[in-house]
C-alpha positions in Angstrom: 85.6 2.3 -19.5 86.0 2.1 -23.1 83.5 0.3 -25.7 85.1 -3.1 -26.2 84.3 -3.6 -22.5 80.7 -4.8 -23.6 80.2 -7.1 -26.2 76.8 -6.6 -28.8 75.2 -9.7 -26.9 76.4 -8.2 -23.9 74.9 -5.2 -24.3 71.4 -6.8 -26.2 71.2 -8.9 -23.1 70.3 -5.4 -20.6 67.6 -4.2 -23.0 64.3 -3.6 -23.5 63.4 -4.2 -26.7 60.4 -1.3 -26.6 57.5 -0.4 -28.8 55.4 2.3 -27.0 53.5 3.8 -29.7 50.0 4.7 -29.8 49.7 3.1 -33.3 51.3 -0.1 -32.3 49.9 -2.7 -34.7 49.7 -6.6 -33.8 52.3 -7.0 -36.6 54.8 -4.9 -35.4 54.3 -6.2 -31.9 55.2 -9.4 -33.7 58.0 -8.3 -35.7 59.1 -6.6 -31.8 58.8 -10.4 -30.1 61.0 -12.3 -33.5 63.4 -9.4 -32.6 64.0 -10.6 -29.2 64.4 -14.0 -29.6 66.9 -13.5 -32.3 69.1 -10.8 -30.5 68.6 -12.2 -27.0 67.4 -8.9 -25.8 66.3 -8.7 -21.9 62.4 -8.5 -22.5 60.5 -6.9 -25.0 58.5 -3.4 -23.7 54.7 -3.0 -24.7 51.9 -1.5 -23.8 49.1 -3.6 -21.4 46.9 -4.5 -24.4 49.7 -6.5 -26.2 51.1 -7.7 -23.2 48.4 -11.4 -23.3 49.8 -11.8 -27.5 53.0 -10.9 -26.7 53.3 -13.2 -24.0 51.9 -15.8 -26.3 54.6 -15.3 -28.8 57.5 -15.3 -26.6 56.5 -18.7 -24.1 59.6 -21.0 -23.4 62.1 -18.5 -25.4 63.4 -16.7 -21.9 62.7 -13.6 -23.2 60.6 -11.5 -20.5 57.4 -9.3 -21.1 58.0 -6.0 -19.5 54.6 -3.3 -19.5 54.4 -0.1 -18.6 51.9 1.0 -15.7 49.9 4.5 -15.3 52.1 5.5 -18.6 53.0 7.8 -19.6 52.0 10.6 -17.0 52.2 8.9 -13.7 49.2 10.8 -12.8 46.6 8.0 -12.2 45.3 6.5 -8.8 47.3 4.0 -6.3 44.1 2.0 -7.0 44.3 2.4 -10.9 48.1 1.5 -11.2 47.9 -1.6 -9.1 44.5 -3.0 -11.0 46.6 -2.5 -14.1 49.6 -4.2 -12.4 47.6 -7.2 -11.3 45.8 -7.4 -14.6 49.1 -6.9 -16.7 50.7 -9.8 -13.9 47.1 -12.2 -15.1 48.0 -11.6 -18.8 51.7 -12.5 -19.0 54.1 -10.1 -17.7 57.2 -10.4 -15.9 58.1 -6.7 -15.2 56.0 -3.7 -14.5 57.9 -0.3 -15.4 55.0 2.3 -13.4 55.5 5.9 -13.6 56.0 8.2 -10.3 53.6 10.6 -9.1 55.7 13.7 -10.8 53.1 16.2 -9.6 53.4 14.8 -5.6 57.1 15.3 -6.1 56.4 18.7 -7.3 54.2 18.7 -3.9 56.8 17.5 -1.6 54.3 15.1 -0.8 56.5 12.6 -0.6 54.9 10.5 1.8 52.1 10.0 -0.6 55.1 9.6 -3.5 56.1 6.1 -1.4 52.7 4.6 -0.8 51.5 5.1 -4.1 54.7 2.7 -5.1 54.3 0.7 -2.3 50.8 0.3 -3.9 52.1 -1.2 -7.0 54.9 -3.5 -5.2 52.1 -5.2 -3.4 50.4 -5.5 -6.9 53.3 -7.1 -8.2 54.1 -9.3 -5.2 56.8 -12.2 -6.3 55.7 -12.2 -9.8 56.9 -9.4 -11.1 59.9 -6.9 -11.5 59.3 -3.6 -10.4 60.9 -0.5 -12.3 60.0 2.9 -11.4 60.2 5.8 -13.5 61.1 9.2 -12.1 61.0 11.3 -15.7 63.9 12.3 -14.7 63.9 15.8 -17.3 61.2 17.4 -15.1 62.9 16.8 -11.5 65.7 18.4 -9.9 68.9 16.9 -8.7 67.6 16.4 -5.6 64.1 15.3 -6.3 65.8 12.5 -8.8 67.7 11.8 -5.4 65.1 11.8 -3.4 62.6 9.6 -5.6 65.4 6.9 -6.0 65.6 6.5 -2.6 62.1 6.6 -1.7 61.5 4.2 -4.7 64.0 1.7 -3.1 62.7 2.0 0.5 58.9 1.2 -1.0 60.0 -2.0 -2.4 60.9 -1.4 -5.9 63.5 -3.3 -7.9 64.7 -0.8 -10.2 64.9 3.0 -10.7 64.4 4.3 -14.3 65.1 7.4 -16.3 62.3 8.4 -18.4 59.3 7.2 -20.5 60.5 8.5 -23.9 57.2 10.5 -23.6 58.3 13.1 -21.7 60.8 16.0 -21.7 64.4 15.0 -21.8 65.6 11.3 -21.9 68.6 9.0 -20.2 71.7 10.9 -19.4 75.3 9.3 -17.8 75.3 12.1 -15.4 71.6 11.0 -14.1 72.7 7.4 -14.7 75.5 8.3 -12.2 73.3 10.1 -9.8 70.6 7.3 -9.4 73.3 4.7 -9.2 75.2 6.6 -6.3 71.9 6.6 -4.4 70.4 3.5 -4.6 73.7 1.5 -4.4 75.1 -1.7 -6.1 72.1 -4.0 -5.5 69.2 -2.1 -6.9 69.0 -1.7 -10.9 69.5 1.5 -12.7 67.3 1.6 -16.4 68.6 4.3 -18.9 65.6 5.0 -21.4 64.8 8.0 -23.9 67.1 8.9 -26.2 69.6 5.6 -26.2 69.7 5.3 -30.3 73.2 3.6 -30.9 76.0 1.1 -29.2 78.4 3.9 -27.9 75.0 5.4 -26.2 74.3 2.6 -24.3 78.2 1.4 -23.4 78.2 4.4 -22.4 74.9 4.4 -19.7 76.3 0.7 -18.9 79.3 2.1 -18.2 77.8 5.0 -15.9 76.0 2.7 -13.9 73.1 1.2 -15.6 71.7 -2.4 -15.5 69.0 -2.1 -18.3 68.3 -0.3 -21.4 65.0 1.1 -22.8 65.0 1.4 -26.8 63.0 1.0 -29.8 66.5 1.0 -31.6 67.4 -2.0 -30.0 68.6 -4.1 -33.3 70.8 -0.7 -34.5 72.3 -0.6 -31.4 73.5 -4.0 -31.4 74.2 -4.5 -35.3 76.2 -0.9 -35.0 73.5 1.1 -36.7 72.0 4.4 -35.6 68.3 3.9 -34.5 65.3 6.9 -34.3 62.3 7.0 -31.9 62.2 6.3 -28.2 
């Protein structure tokens, strides 16, 4: 598929305009939201403590408010996740992107892997989007298999690559993978790493639905972008 198969508002239309930092100020979160509604970007990405101002900012403009749930190590309580899912829900957002267990994966607990998403689906109810994020650079191929499909079969709406945290980011290959087991119906979210236009043609192309980036306006005005 080559690039003139997406347009720029095609492509600003799957992301998630994202601003993760620790050092986030109210500002930039601002700046983030003004981004949005200019470039028609999917939702913006912050953390829970922005997501109430955020929400503020972006009312009637039909850009969503996506948050990011026992981030970035996945390695919180059922309990923990789906509090923060209800309480994120309360203050304005529209999709929950939680991090997977990596350490029960590791386990082969997987049994434990698909309640602790079920957990956060029932959190999330008919209110929210669910996107789950493997961190897909410390699984194998298998595991990355296996967690899409368990993800699915718990309830979720979306399987994602990574939380720009961790090792490794969104790969075609992975894109592929994930797409391939969950099927045409489910989304597939590329994150980590997507920095320019060809990058994310290209993880459209391969089988995604959404985009994660901080370099959401290079991507779309053809620049090259740093950070997540």
């Amino acid at each position: 598929m080559s690039n003139h198969s997406f347009t720029p508002e095609q492509v600003a239309s799957a992301i998630d305009h994202t601003l993760l930092k620790a050092e986030a100020t109210r500002e930039e979160v601002g700046k983030l939201c003004e981004e949005a509604k200019q470039y028609r970007f999917a939702t913006v990405c912050v953390n829970p403590s922005w997501v109430r101002y955020a929400a503020s900012l972006l009312d009637g403009s039909g850009v969503g408010i996506t948050t990011v749930i026992g981030f970035p190590l996945g390695a919180t309580t059922t309990f923990a996740k789906a509090a923060e899912a209800r309480d994120a829900i309360a203050n304005g957002a529209t999709e929950i992107d939680m991090v997977i267990n990596v350490g029960l994966i590791k386990s082969g607990e997987w049994e434990f892997v698909r309640s602790d998403i079920a957990g956060v689906v029932e959190a999330c109810g008919n209110q929210a989007v669910l996107k789950v994020i493997l961190e897909t650079g410390l699984l194998t191929d298998e595991e990355k298999e296996t967690a899409s499909r368990i993800s699915v079969e718990a309830g979720a709406d979306f399987v994602k690559t990574s939380t720009g945290f961790g090792k490794g980011g969104a790969t075609e290959a992975d894109i592929a993978l994930m797409r391939r087991t969950v099927g045409p119906d489910i989304g597939v979210k590329a994150s980590g790493g997507v920095r320019d236009f060809d990058t994310a043609v290209r993880m459209l192309a391969a089988g995604a639905t959404r985009i994660g980036a901080s370099s959401s306006v290079a991507i779309v005005t053809g620049g090259q972008g740093e950070g997540y």
